[in-house]
C-alpha positions as CSV (number, residue, x, y, z in Angstrom):
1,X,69.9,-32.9,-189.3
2,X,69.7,-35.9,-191.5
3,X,66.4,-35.1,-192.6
4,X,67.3,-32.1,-194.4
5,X,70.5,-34.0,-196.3
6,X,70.6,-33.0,-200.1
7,X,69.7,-36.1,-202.8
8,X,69.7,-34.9,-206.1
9,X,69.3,-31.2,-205.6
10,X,66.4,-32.2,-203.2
11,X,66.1,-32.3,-199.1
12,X,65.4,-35.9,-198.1
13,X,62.2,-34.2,-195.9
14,X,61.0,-33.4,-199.5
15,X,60.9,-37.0,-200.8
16,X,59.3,-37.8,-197.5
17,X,56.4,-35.8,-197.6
18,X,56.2,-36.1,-201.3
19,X,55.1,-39.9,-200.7
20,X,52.9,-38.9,-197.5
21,X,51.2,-36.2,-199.9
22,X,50.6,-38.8,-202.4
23,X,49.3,-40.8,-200.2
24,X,46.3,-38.2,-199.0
25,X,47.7,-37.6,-195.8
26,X,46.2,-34.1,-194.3
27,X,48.1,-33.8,-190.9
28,X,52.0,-33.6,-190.2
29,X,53.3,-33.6,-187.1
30,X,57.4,-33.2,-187.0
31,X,59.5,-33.1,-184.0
32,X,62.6,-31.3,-185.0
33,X,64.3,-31.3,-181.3
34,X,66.8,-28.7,-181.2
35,X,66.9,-28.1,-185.2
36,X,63.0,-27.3,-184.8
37,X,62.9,-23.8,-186.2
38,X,65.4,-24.6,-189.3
39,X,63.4,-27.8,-189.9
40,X,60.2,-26.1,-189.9
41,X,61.5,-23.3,-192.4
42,X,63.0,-25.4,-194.8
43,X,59.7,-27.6,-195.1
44,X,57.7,-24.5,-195.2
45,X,59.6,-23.7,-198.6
46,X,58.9,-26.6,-199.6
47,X,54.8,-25.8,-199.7
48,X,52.9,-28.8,-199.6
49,X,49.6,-28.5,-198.6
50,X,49.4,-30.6,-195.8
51,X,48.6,-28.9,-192.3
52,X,52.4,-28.9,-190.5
53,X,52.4,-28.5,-186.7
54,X,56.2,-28.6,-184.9
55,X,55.9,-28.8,-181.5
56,X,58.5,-27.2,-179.4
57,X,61.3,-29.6,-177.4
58,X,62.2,-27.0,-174.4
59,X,64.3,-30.1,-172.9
60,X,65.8,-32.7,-174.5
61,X,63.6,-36.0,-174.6
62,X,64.4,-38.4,-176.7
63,X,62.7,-40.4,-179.7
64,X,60.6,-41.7,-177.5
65,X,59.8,-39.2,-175.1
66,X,59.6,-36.7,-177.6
67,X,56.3,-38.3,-178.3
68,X,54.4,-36.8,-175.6
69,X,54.5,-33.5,-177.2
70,X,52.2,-34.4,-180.5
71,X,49.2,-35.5,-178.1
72,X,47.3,-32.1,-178.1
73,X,47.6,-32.3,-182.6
74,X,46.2,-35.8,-182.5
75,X,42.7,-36.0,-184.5
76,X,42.3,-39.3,-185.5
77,X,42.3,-42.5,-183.5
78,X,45.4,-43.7,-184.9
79,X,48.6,-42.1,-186.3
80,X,51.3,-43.4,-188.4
81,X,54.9,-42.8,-187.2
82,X,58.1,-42.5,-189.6
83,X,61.4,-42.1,-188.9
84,X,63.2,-39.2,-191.0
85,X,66.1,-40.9,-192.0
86,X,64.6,-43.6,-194.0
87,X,63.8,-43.9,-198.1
88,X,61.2,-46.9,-198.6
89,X,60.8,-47.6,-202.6
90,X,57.4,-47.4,-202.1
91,X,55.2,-45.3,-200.9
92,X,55.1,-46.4,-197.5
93,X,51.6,-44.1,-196.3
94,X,49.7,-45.8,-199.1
95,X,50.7,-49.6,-198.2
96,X,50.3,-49.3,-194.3
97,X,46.6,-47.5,-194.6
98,X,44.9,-50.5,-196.3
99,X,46.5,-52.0,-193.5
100,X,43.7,-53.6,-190.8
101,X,44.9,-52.7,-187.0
102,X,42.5,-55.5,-185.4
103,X,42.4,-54.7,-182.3
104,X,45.6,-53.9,-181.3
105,X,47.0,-50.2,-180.2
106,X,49.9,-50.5,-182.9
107,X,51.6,-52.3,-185.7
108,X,55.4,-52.5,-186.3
109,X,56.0,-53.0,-189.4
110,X,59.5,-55.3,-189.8
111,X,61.6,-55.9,-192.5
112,X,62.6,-59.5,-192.9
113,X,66.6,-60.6,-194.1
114,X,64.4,-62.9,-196.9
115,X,62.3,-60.6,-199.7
116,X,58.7,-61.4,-199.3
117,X,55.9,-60.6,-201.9
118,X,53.7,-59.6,-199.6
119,X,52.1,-58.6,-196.3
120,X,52.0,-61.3,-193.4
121,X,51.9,-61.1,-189.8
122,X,55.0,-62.5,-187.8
123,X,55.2,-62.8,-183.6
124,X,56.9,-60.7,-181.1
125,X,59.1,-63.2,-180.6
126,X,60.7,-63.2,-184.1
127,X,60.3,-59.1,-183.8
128,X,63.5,-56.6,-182.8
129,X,63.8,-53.1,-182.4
130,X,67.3,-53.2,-183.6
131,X,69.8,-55.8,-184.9
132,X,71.4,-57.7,-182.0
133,X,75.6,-58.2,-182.2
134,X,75.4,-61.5,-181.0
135,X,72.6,-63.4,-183.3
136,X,71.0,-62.8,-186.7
137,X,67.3,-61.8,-185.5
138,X,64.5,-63.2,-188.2
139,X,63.0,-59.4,-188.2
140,X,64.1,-55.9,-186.8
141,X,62.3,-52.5,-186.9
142,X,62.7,-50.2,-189.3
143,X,61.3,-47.1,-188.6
144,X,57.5,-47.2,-189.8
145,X,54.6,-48.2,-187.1
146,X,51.1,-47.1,-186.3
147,X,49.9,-46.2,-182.9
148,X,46.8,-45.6,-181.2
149,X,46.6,-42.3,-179.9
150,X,45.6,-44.0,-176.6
151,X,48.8,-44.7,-176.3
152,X,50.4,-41.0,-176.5
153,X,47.6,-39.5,-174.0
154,X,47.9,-42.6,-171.4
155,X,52.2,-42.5,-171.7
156,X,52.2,-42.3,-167.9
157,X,51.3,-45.6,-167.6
158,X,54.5,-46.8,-169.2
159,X,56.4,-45.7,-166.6
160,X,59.5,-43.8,-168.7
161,X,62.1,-41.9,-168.3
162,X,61.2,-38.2,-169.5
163,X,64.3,-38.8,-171.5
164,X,63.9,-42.5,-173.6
165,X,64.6,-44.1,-177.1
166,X,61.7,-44.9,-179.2
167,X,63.2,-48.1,-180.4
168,X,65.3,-49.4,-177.2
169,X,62.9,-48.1,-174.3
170,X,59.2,-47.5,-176.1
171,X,59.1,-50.8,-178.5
172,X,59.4,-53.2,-175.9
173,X,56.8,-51.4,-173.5
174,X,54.0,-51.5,-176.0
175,X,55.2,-54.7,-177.2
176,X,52.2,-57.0,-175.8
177,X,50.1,-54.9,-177.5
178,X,51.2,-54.8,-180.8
179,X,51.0,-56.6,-183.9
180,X,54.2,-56.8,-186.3
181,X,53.9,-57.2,-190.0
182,X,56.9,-58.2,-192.6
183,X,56.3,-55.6,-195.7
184,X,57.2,-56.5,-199.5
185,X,59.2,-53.4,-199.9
186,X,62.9,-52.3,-199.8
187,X,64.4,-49.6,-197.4
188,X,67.7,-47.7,-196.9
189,X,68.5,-46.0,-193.4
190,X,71.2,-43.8,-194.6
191,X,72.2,-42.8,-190.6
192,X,75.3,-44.9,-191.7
193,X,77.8,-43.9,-194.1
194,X,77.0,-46.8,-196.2
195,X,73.4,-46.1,-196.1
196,X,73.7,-42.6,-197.1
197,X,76.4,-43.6,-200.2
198,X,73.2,-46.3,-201.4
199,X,71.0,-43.4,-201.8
200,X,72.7,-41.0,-203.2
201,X,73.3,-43.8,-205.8
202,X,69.6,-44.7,-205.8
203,X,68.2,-40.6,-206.6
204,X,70.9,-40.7,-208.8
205,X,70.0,-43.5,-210.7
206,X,65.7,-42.1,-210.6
207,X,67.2,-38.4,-211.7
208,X,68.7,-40.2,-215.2
């Protein structure tokens, strides 16, 4: 359970959903898998007052597939999606809402190997899901995207595996419809040793 590692005396899920709150968002929707119940204890301790709904996983499905579940919570036409396992410096809910979605059914949201100083659009075919082993892509996905909720309630028509990976199986399905933006922030994925030593150096830095 990543999302509940301790930084500075603090669950990670708490910085998380201390930026979301910041940000004015209402509605949470976390899929905990397995580690549901302890998930949705420890963030109920945490009392924020956003409305929390944790759908249950009665079979194991995935990143992706997972996604099915949060269709009957959906209010709004569009919903952002975060991984839990990722610090961005800034408050990533309040950059991507002045974001425009045009008329696309989602936006990836990239971080580029250059620092850039603002927003700009990039195409899929400088866009990856993940870092590839044998070239240096210009872009790769890190874990923050809006979706349509379309996209959720017509999932069928993607033709997945109940059991899939957001990132390797999803990405590329919805990939014609989506529009992927560079951001002008930094990130840290602590799912690797490395990652996790930078932010406990990071929180420890902010706690001083």
């Amino acid at each position: 359970m990543k999302c509940l590692s301790e930084f500075s005396g603090r669950v990670f899920l708490d910085y998380l959903l201390a930026q979301a709150n910041a940000a004015g968002i209402e509605q949470v929707i976390i899929l905990g898998g397995p580690n549901r119940e302890i998930i949705e204890n420890a963030v109920r301790k945490l009392n924020y007052p956003m409305r929390f709904s944790f759908p249950e996983e009665k079979v194991r499905l995935g990143t992706g597939g997972a996604l099915t579940l949060i269709a009957p919570y959906l209010q709004e036409k569009y919903f952002i999606l975060s991984n839990a396992d990722t610090y961005f410096s800034e408050n990533p809910f309040e950059l991507v809402k002045s974001q425009s979605m045009g008329n696309k059914d989602a936006v990836f949201y990239m971080r580029t190997f250059v620092h850039t100083s603002s927003f700009h659009e990039i195409s899929k075919q400088e866009a990856y899901a993940w870092p590839d082993l044998y070239q240096t892509p210009s872009y790769i996905y890190t874990g923050l995207s809006v979706l349509s909720s379309e996209i959720v309630r017509n999932w069928h028509s993607f033709d997945l595996p109940v059991f899939c990976s957001y990132e390797k199986d999803v990405f590329d399905k919805i990939k014609a419809r989506a529009k992927f933006t560079a951001y002008p922030f930094d990130e840290i994925d602590f799912g690797t040793e490395s990652g996790f030593k930078h932010l406990q150096g990071t929180f420890k830095k902010a706690a001083v």
